[in-house]
Structures are given as structure tokens and as C-alpha cells.
C-alpha positions, 0 to 999 in steps of 0.5 A: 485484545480483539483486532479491531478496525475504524470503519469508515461505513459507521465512523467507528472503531469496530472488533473485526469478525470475518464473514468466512473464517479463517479466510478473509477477503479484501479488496485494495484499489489498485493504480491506473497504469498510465503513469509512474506511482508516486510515493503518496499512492504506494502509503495506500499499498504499505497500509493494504500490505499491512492489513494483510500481515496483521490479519495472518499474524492473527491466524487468518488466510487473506484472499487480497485483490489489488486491481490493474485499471487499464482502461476507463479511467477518464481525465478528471475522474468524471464521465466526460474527460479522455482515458487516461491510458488511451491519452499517454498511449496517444502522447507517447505513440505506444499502442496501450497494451504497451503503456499499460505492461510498462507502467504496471511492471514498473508498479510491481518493482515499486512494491518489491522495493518496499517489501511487499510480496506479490505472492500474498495478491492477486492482481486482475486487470481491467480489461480482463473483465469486461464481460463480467462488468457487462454482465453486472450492468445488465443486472442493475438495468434489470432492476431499474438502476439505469437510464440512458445517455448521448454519451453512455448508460448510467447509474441513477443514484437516486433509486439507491436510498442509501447512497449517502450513507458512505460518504456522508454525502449533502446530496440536495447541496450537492453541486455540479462542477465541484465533487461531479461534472457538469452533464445536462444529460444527467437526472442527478448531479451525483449519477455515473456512467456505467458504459461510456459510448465511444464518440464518432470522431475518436479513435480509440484501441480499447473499446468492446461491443455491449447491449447498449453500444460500442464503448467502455466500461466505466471506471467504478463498475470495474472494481465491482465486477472483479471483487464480487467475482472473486470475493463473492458479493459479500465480502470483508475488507475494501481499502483505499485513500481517502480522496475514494470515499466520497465517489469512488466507493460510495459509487462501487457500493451504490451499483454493487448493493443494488444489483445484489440487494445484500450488503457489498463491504462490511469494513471500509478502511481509508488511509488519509493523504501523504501530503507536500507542503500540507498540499496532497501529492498528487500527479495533476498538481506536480508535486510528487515524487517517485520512489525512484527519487527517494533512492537517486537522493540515497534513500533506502526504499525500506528507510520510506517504509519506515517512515510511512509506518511512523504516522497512524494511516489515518493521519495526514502525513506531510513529506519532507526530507527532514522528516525522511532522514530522521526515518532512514537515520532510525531505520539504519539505527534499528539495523545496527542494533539487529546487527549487534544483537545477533552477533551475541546470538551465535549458538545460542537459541533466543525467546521472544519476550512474550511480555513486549510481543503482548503489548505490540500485538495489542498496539496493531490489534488497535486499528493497526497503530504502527507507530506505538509498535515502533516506540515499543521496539525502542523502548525494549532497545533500552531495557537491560533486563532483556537479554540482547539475544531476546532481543533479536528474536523478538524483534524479528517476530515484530517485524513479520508485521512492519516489513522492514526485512531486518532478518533479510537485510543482515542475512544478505552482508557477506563477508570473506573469510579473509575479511573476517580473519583480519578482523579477528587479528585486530580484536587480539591486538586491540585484547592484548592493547597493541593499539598501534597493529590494532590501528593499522588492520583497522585501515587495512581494513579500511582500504578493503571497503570494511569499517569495524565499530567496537561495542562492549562485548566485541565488535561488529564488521560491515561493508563501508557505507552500509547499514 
């Protein structure tokens, strides 16, 4: 089955051809690193990460931006209100380089914790471009995109016909105060800034000289700037949630496809919202929760992983912890399963199943559906005519894809030689059904930090309280 992906651009699903096989190049919205990421932003990183895993099963090499934004970012995410970072830097009396090496270290320990590798992106800042974002307005002023303001330089919507298109935009109902801000200064309610002039009376610590003035760049010109400068100007993949499509990116590919008179994206993917209480999680409405939370509460950072993969990402998925312990429950079942399975697999070779690794391909080749990959894993659990060392295998092949480091975590249980003889002493009491010695090394056991569970074929030894 051909990979295919819903395009946000033609609201269809659409077979996936890259413009420069084998390498395909995506481009993920990345945070702005005033402040923590809640567990709603990083179901935008699990899905970009799995983008990139399913493309490499594919055969391809991915050349994947998540960008730092340190700068632009404005409050209300319009063109009038305080820089994000330059107001926690204020807040916390920091300057912002420390705020923003802070926040995006913290970012990077999040992805680790979720198990995204951060060697598959690259990762550029902000800040780090503004010549190139310089230089791309003064492309597009060229071309008669831009006017000027009291407060900036900004993009006039209205010479790109199809700006719309996107968004699926009612650009003649379109009302000031609601999706924009209101600007008298503004020829149109939809117009953005490009270059924002720093004030009088503020003093800002980010702030660069341009043709047009000391100030800013923009939020939306600095995505653009950083993917056509390492993408090229035309490129594969652009991601993010859904709450980008209507300004964010009808924005980065209005200004892009202007100033290049090509095509910017050929596939717009979009994750839809991780919600609370049917609300979107959200920083400005308080209702998040970080990763951190999830782990103070005694959940695993990979049992969240599961879960966000138990949802098509383009479904709305209501948090709640019900619905987080079901998912950690499954993930600790999945790794009990792994467990006895490899304990049946020493010294001898297991094969993947070509027939499930046919039908879960075919499933993530669909618009990546995840969740009919991880029902398929259950259901081969529950298949007797597949050996249990088959089973590993193929299990460990399917999760090169979902991420959830079953090969790690087992890898990762040491257990001494004095452990495991003791085991090996309750397993010939428990043959020779001495259960009274059998009983007194299992709380030997016990008392060691150990609990042994019996299966059929044996018996599996952990670390207490481990999965």
C-alpha cells in the first residue's frame, strides 16, 4: 500500500511522493521557550516524530526542522502585544538568553523522556536568522507585498489571491478582534507584521537594526526564513496543531509563496487538539499539565506516549487520568508480554511475521493510524499459531515505529547472579513441589526487592514495582 497522508491544503487524503527522493524534508512548528511545554504541545512532537519514523521505515532519509522561537512571539499572538520571552525575562529578572537556554533544555529533556531522538532534527533558533528573515522581507517589499506602519512593516494580504485557500478562510466576514487584532493602521483585518518597530519607551534586550528601523522580526516570517534556508523554497512536509492553520501558516505560506512565486509546502499535516475536560490545553487558559506531573503522579513518561498513540492524531483527545492509567496499564501489559516472550527466546533466532508486519505497515502507511497498529499488536498477543519468539521479534520490528523502547527498557533490567540463582533454586523447589522452600525464596526473594511471577513455560524475575 502506497503511504499516504491527509492534506490539510486539499482536505484529502493524498499518496506521499517526495519532490527529492530518498530525502524528504519537514518542517515541525517548534515552542516558543518562554515557558515549560505542557503535555498538549508535545502530541505535536510524538506526531512529528512519527512522521519521521514511518518515512524511514519507508526507505527515506528525513531532513526534519523543529524550530526554537526566542524571539517575536508576541502575547495574544497578534501584532500588538508584549514578547513573550521578553516579558518572563522582565518577570523573572533573567536576562532572555537565560530564560530561553533554560526553557529549551527543559524542552529537550521532555522529547528524551518521550523517546525522541534528537539526532534525527535539527533544531535552529530564532534569533539565529534574523538576516536571513531580513533578507526575505526585503524580497517581498520588492514585490509590492509590503506597506508600512507606526508600529511595523506588514504583509498585505490582499496581493496574494490565495490566501484563503489554507485556512478555508471567509476573508470578507472576517472581523477584527476575533481570529486578528484590531489595527486602525491595518488595510486589511488579516494583514501581519513582518518587522515590528521597537517603541520609544521600551526597553527591549532583543532587538536588531533593518532597512526599515530598529526592532523585530516577526513571528510567522521566522518560520519561513529557517525552512526555505535549509529546506529549500520548495519543500515536502510542514506540521503542527491545528490551532497553526488559520493564521500561523496561512501566514508562513502567504509570505513564502510570494516572495518565491513557487509552491512553499506540498503537504500540510495538522494534529488536532489534546483536550481537558473537552476544553484545549492551553498555558493562557491554566488548565495543562506538564510531563513532569504525569511523572510526580507515578506515570511513566512512555505509558503518555502510548496513550497519545492510542488517538488518530487527527482526532480530539480529552485527557484525563482514567484514561492515562488504562494507557500505562496497557503499556506495563505490552512489557510484561515482551518480557516472557524473550525469556523464550534465548539461543534461539525469532522471524518477524511477515503476515502482521504487512497489515501494520498497511495501517501506518494509511495516514499514520496508530491506533489499529497497537489493536494489531493485541490481537497477534492472542494468536497461538505464532510462536512466542516470533512474536518478539515482530513486536520489536513494530516498535521501531511507535517508540515505546520495549527492546531498551528490557535491556535495561539487570539482575545479579546472586538474584537470579536464587531464582533457579525456587524453580527446582517449585519442579520437585517442595512449595514450603519454593515459598520461603519467593520472600527471600521478596525481601531483596525481587518478585518472580510463573507462567506456563517457567517464570519471569523483575525488580519490585517494575514493569
Amino acid at each position: 500500500m502506497a503511504l499516504t497522508f491527509y492534506n490539510t491544503l486539499g482536505r484529502e487524503k493524498t499518496e506521499f511522493t517526495a519532490l527529492k527522493p530518498p530525502v524528504v524534508g519537514i518542517y515541525s512548528c517548534g515552542p516558543t521557550v518562554y515557558d515549560y511545554a505542557h503535555i498538549g504541545n508535545l502530541r505535536a512532537y510524538v506526531f512529528a516524530d512519527l512522521i519521521g519514523r514511518v518515512l524511514r521505515r519507508q526507505g527515506f532519509q528525513t531532513h526534519h526542522l523543529i524550530n526554537i522561537t526566542d524571539v517575536g512571539h508576541l502575547v495574544g499572538e497578534n501584532s500588538n502585544g508584549e514578547d513573550k520571552v521578553e516579558k518572563k525575562a522582565k518577570a523573572d529578572h533573567k536576562t532572555t538568553k537565560e530564560i530561553v537556554d533554560f526553557y529549551t533544555q527543559a524542552f529537550f529533556v521532555d522529547l528524551a523522556k518521550i523517546a525522541i531522538d534528537r539526532r534525527q532534527f535539527e533544531f535552529p533558533k530564532a534569533s539565529d536568522h534574523v538576516a536571513d528573515q531580513i533578507e526575505l522581507i526585503k524580497k517581498l517589499e520588492a514585490k509590492g507585498f509590503t506597506y508600512q506602519t507606526s508600529d511595523g512593516l506588514y504583509f498585505d494580504t490582499s496581493k496574494y489571491p490565495a490566501y484563503a485557500e489554507l485556512g478555508k478562510l471567509d476573508l470578507a466576514g472576517l472581523k477584527e478582534g476575533a481570529r486578528v487584532e484590531k489595527n486602525p493602521e491595518k488595510k486589511n483585518p488579516s494583514d501581519f507584521a513582518l518587522w515590528k518597530f521597537s517603541r520609544p519607551a521600551e526597553t527591549r534586550q532583543q532587538e536588531w537594526d533593518s532597512p526599515w528601523g530598529i526592532g523585530f522580526p516577526g513571528w510567522h516570517i521566522e518560520c519561513s526564513a529557517m525552512s526555505m534556508k535549509y529546506l529549500g523554497e520548495h519543500f515536502d512536509i510542514h506540521t503542527g496543531g491545528i490551532d497553526h492553520i488559520s493564521v500561523h501558516h496561512s501566514n508562513e505560506r502567504a509570505q513564502s509563496e510570494g516572495a518565491t512565486g513557487q509552491p512553499f509546502v506540498n503537504y500540510w499535516l495538522h494534529t488536532d487538539f489534546l483536550t481537558v475536560d473537552s476544553q484545549k490545553m492551553a498555558k493562557s487558559l491554566g488548565n495543562f499539565y506538564r510531563l513532569e506531573d504525569l511523572e510526580n503522579k507515578g506515570y511513566h513518561p512512555l505509558g503518555f506516549r502510548y496513550f497519545l498513540l492510542s488517538a488518530h492524531y487527527r482526532s480530539a483527545l480529552n485527557f484525563t487520568w482514567e484514561a492515562l492509567t488504562g494507557a500505562e496499564t496497557a503499556w506495563q501489559r505490552l512489557i510484561n508480554l515482551a518480557r516472557e516472550w524473550k525469556s523464550q527466546a534465548e539461543n534461539i533466532s525469532g522471524k518477524i511475521s511477515v503476515d502482521y508486519q504487512k497489515k501494520f505497515n498497511s495501517f501506518l502507511d494509511n495516514d499514520l493510524n496508530t491506533p489499529q497498529g497497537l489493536a494489531l499488536i493485541w490481537d497477534m498477543a492472542k494468536d497461538s499459531n505464532l510462536s512466542p519468539v516470533d512474536k518478539f521479534a515482530t513486536l520489536i520490528d513494530f516498535d521501531t515505529v511507535l517508540g515505546l523502547q520495549i527492546a531498551e527498557h528490557l535491556n535495561n533490567e539487570k539482575i545479579s547472579t546472586e538474584i537470579t540463582l536464587l531464582a533457579e533454586e525456587r524453580e527446582k523447589a517449585r519442579h520437585n513441589k517442595d512449595w514450603a522452600e519454593a515459598d520461603r525464596i519467593r520472600q527471600e526473594l521478596a525481601d531483596l526487592g525481587y518478585e518472580v511471577l510463573d507462567t506456563e513455560t517457567g517464570y519471569n524475575l523483575r525488580p519490585k514495582g517494575q514493569i
